[in-house]
C-alpha positions in Angstrom: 76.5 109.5 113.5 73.2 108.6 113.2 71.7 105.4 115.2 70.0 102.4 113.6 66.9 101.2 114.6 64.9 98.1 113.9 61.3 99.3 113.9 60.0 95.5 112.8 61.0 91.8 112.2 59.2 89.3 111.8 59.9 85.6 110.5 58.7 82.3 108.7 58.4 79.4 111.3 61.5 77.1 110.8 59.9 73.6 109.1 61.9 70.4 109.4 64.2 69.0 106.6 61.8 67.5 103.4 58.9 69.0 105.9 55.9 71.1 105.7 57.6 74.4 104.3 59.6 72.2 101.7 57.2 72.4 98.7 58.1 76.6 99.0 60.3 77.9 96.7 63.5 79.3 98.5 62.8 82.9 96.6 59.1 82.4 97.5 59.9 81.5 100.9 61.9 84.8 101.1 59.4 86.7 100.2 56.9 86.1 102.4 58.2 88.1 105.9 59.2 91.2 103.1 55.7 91.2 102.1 54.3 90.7 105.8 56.6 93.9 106.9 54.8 96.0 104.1 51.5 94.9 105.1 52.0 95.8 108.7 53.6 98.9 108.3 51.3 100.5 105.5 52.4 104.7 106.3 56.2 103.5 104.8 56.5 105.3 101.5 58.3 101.3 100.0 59.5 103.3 97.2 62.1 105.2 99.4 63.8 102.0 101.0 67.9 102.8 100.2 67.8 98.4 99.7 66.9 94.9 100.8 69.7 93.1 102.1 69.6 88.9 102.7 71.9 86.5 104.0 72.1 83.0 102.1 74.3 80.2 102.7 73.6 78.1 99.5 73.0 80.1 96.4 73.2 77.4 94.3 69.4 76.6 93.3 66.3 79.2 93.8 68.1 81.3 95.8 71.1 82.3 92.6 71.1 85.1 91.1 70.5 87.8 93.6 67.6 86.1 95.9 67.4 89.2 97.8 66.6 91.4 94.8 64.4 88.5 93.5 62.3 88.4 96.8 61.6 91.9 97.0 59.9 92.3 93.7 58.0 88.9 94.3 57.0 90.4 97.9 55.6 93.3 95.6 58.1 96.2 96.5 58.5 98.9 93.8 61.2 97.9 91.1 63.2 101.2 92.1 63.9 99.2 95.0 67.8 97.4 95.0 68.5 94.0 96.9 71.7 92.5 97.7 72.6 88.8 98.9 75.6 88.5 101.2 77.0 85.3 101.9 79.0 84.8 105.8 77.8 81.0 105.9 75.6 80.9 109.0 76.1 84.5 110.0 74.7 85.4 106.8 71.3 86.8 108.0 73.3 89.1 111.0 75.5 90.2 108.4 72.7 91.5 106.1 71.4 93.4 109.5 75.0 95.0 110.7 76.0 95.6 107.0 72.2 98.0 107.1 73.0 99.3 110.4 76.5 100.7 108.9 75.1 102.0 106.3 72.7 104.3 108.2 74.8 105.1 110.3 77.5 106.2 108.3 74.2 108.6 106.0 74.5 106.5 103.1 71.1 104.8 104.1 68.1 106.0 106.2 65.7 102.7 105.7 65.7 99.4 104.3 65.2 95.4 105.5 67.8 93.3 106.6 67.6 89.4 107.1 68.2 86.1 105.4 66.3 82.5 104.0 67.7 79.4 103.5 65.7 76.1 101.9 68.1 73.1 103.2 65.3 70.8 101.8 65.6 72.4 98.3 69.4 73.0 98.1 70.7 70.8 94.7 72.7 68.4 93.7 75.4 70.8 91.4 78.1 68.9 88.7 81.7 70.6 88.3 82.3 71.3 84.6 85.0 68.8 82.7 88.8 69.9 83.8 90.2 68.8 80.4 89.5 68.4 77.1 87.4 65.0 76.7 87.5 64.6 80.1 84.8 61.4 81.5 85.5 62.4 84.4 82.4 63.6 86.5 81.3 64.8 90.4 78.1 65.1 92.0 78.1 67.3 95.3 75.2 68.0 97.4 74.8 71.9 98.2 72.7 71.4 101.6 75.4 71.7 103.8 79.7 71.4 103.8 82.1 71.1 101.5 82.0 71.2 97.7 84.7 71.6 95.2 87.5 71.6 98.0 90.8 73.4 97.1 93.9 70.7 97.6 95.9 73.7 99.4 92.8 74.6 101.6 92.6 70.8 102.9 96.4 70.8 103.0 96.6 73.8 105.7 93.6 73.4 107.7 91.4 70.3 106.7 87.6 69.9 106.0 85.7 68.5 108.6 82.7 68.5 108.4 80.4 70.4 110.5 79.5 67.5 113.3 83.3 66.7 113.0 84.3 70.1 114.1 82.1 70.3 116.8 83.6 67.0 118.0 86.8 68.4 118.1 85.4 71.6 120.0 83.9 68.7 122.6 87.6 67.1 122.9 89.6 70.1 123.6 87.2 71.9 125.5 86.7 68.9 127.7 82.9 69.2 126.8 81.1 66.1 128.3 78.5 63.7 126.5 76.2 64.2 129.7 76.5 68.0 129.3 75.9 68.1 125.6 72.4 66.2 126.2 71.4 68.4 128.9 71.9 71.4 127.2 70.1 69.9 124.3 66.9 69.1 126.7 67.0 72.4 127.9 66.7 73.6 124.4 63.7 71.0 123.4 61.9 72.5 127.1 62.6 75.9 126.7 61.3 76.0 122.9 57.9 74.0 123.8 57.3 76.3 126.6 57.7 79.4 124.6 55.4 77.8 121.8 52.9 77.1 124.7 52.9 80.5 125.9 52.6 82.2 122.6 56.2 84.2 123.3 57.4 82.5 119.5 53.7 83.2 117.9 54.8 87.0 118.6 57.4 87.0 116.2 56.4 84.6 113.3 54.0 84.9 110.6 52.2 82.1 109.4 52.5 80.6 106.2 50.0 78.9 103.9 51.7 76.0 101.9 49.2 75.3 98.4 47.7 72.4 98.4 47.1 70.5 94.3 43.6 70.7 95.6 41.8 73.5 98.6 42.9 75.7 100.5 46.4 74.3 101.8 48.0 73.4 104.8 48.9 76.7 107.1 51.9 76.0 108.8 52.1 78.7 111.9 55.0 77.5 114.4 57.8 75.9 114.0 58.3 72.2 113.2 61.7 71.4 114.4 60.8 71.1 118.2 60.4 67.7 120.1 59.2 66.4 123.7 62.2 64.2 124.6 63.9 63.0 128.0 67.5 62.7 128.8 67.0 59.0 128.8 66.2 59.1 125.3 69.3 61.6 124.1 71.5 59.1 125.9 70.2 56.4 123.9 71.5 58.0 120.4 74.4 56.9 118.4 77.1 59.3 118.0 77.0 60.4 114.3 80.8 61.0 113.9 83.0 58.4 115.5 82.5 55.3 117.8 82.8 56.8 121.1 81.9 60.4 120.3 79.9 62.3 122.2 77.6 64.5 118.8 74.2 62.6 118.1 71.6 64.0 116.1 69.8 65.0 119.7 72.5 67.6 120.9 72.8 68.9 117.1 70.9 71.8 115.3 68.4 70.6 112.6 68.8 71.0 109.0 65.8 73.2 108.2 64.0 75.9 105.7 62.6 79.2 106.9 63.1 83.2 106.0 63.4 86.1 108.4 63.4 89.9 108.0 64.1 92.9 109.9 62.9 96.5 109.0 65.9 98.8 110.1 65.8 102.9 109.9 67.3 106.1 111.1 65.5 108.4 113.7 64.4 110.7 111.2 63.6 107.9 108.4 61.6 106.1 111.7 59.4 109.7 112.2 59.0 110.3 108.3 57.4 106.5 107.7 55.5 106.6 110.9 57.5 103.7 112.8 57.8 103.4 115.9 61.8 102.4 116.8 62.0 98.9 119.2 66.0 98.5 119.5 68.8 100.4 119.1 71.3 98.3 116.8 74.7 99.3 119.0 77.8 97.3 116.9 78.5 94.2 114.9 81.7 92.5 115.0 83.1 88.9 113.7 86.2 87.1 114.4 88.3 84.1 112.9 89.2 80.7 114.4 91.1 77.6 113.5 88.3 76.1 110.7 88.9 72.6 112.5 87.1 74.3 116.2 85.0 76.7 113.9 82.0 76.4 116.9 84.3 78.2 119.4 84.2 81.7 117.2 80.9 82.8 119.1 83.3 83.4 122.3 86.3 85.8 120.3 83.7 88.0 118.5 81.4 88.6 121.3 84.6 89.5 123.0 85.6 91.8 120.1 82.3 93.5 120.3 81.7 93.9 124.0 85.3 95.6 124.4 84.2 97.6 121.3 81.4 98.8 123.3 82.2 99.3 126.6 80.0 96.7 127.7 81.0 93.8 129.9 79.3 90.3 128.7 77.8 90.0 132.2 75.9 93.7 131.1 73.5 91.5 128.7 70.2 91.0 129.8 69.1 88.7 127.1 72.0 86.2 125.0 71.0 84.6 121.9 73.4 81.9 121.2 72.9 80.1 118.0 73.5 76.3 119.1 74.8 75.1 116.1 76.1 71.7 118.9 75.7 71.9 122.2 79.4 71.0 122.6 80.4 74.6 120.9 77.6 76.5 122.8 78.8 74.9 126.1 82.7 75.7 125.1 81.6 79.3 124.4 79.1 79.7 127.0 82.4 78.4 129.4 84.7 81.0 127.8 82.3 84.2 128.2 82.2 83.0 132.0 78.4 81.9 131.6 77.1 79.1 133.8 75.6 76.6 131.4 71.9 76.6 132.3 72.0 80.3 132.1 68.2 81.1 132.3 68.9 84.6 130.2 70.8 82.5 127.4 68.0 80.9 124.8 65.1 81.5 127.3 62.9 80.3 124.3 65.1 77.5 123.2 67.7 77.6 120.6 69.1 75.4 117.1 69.0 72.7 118.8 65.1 72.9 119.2 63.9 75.7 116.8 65.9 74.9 113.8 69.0 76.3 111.7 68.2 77.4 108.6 71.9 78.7 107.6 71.2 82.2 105.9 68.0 83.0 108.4 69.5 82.3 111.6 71.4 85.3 112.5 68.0 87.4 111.7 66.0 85.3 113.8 68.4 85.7 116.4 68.1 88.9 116.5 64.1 89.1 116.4 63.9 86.7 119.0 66.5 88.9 121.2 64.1 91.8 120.4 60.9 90.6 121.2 62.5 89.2 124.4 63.7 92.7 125.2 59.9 93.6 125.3 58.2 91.1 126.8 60.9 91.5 130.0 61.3 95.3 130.1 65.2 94.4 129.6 68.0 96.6 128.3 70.8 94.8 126.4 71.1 91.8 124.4 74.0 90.1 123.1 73.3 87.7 119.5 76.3 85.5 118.5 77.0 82.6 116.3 79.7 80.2 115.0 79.9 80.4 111.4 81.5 77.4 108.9 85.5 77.5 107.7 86.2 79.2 111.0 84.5 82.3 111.9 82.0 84.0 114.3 79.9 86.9 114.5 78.2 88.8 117.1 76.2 92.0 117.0 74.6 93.7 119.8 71.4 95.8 120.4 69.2 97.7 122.9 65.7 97.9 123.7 64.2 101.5 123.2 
């Protein structure tokens, strides 16, 4: 079969909740690294791409009705172009990539882009219709993140805690300690400035110009999410789920907007279009867990994938872990037999410090594990994440 490549990638910075990238509409935001991809990649013939596939969480607002389809044309691709929007919650973007990567390799596809977007600050308020005939009866939910119109039989068998609740749960039967949740987190926050400082996250994002009613707008060109803190100040925080608890809103991911996309080929596609091929897309798998400890799936599917491959977990020069909470990254980092302070795991910061923008986090993953591939002459990198209702992805590649 033939191998997958991704010749490109290249991302939105991540802006804060109600932040600088909020007044972006989640289809516009989308757009934006499609249309950077074409303009640095000008010998592709765009009219040839087999399709445009995007991971999104919500799909309840601006992103409905196809937002993957709907950001291609608005990024200026040729109508003959298809799109389609998969939904795996927060392995949505990685999804969209290994879903590409299968496809070319199987021949059904020689090129296309792969990635995800996800606008937590513009995700609505949606109303159930009436159950009944005259019905008053009326429900408001809020789409940004978590449970809407729950199923009594789903909450029956396996409950619906929320996300911080699970992640709670992953910190009590993992014996995952308060002190070692705000460590990791300061790690994060260190690791992320320092990579900003350096340029290393400048390689791999695109700037974006938010209008302005009046000028030239505000040009928002790293990402927001990122803070200077101490371990003094994490320990301060009030746990957000139960008295006692050890999850605060400093050893949590963000709740954030931003788009990312990957330009994937063949060989042959990659010599036809003039690209020059970065990393070898090796294998994808995902895995289910109890929904209640959904932050521990990271450690069964990169498991699942490593066996697939052949490659031990101790093989991978470069680990993106999403940190969804530390608490889950720690209990996965502990299962896959990797010390905690790992310098090869998030070596540019992670969720905690960058930001989780549901449907665009598995893509940026996976650009960030690229680029990190170059800039250190390694060979192997391992992305994984924990994914909502108890699931987790991983999907591996290597540097060319």
């Amino acid at each position: 079969m033939p191998d997958a490549f991704i010749c490109d990638a290249i991302r939105t910075p991540f802006g804060r909740y109600a932040g600088a990238l909020s007044p972006i509409r989640t289809d516009d935001l989308a757009a934006i690294p499609i249309a950077e991809l074409a303009r640095r990649n000008p010998k592709v013939d765009w009219q040839a791409l087999d399709d445009v596939i995007y991971g999104c969480a919500n799909q309840a607002g601006e992103d409905n009705r196809n937002v993957a389809r709907m950001a291609l044309l608005l990024a200026g691709l040729p109508v003959d172009v298809p799109g389609a929007t998969v939904n795996r919650l927060c392995g949505s973007g990685m999804e969209a990539i290994g879903q590409l990567a299968r496809a070319i390799r199987s021949g059904e596809a020689h090129i296309g882009i792969a990635g995800g977007v996800e606008s937590m600050s513009r995700a609505p308020f949606v109303m159930p219709k009436a159950d009944s005939a005259f019905s008053r009866a009326s429900a408001v939910y809020d789409t940004t993140l978590g449970w809407r119109f729950v199923n009594p039989k789903m909450k029956a068998a396996h409950g619906i805690d929320q996300m911080p609740e699970t992640a709670e749960n992953v910190a009590v039967d993992f014996k995952v300690s308060r002190a070692d949740q705000d460590a990791f987190a300061l790690r994060s926050q260190q690791r992320a400035l320092a990579a900003q400082a350096s340029g290393a996250l400048a390689q791999e994002i695109v700037p974006v110009t938010v209008p302005a009613k009046k000028g030239d707008g505000t040009v928002v060109s790293q990402d927001e999410h990122p803070r200077e803190t101490t371990l003094e100040a994490l320990a301060r925080l009030k746990p957000i789920v139960k008295e006692g608890g050890s999850i605060t809103a400093g050893n949590a991911s963000g709740v954030n907007d931003g788009s990312c996309a990957t330009l994937v080929a063949s060989e042959e596609a990659a010599k036809k279009h003039g690209l020059t091929p970065r990393a070898r897309i090796l294998g994808m798998a995902s895995a289910g867990v109890a929904p209640r400890i959904m932050g521990i799936g990271p450690a069964p599917a990169s498991k699942k994938l490593a066996a697939r491959l052949g490659i031990p977990i101790a093989k991978f020069d470069v680990i993106e872990l999403n940190e969804a909470f530390a608490s889950q990254a720690l209990a996965v980092l502990r299962e896959l037999g990797i010390p905690d302070d790992a310098a090869h795991v998030n070596p540019n910061g992670g969720a905690i410090a960058l930001g989780h923008p549901l449907g665009a986090s598995g893509a940026r993953l996976v650009t960030t594990a690229m680029y990190q591939l170059q800039r250190t002459s390694g060979k192997l990198a391992l992305c994984t994440m924990c994914i909502g209702v108890g699931q987790g992805i991983a999907l591996a590649i290597e540097r060319v």
